[in-house]
C-alpha positions in Angstrom: -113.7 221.8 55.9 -111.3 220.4 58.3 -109.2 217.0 58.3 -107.3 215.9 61.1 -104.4 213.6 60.2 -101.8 212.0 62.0 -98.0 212.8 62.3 -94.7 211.8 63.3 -93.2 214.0 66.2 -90.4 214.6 64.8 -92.5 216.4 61.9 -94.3 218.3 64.2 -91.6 219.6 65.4 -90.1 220.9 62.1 -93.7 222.2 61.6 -93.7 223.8 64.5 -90.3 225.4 64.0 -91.1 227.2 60.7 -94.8 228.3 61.9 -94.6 232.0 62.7 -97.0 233.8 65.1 -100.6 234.1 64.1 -100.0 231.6 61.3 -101.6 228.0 61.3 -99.9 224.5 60.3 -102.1 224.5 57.2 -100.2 228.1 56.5 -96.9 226.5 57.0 -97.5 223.0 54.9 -99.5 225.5 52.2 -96.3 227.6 51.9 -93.9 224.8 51.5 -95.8 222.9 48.6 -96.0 226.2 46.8 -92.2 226.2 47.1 -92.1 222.9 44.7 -94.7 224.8 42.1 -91.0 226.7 40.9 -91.6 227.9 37.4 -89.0 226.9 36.0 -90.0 229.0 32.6 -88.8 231.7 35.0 -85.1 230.7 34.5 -85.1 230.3 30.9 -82.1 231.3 29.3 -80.2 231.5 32.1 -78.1 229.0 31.4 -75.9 229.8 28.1 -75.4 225.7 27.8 -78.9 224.8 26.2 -77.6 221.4 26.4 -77.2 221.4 30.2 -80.9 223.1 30.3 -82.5 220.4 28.1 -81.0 217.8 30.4 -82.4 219.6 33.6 -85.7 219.6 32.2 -85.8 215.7 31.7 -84.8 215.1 35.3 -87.7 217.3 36.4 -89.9 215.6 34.2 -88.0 212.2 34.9 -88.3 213.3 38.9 -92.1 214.6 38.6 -93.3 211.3 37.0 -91.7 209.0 39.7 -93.5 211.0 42.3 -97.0 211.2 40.6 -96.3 206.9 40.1 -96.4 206.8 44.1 
């Protein structure tokens, strides 16, 4: 199925920018929300401050609820 929806230039333009050859906008915008799926399980114990990791964590969560409020 296909949606047509309606953008600022100046977003098309940064679309445009980071589409490659032979790849669609649907590609691009796919690619960059998978960049915001981050596991962030992937990193843990990375930091030796568990106190510092505990606090990154909240934000996320903090970040992630604020977003899903909109």
């Amino acid at each position: 199925m296909v949606k047509t929806i309606t953008i600022k230039d100046e977003v098309y333009r940064e679309l445009a920018s980071l589409k490659r050859e032979r790849e669609s906008f649907s590609d691009v915008i796919m690619k960059l929300l998978s960049r915001r799926r981050i596991d962030l399980f992937a990193f843990y114990g990375a930091f030796e401050n568990k106190e510092l990791w505990k606090e990154v964590e909240k934000d996320i969560l903090t970040d992630r609820r604020r977003v899903t409020a909109r």
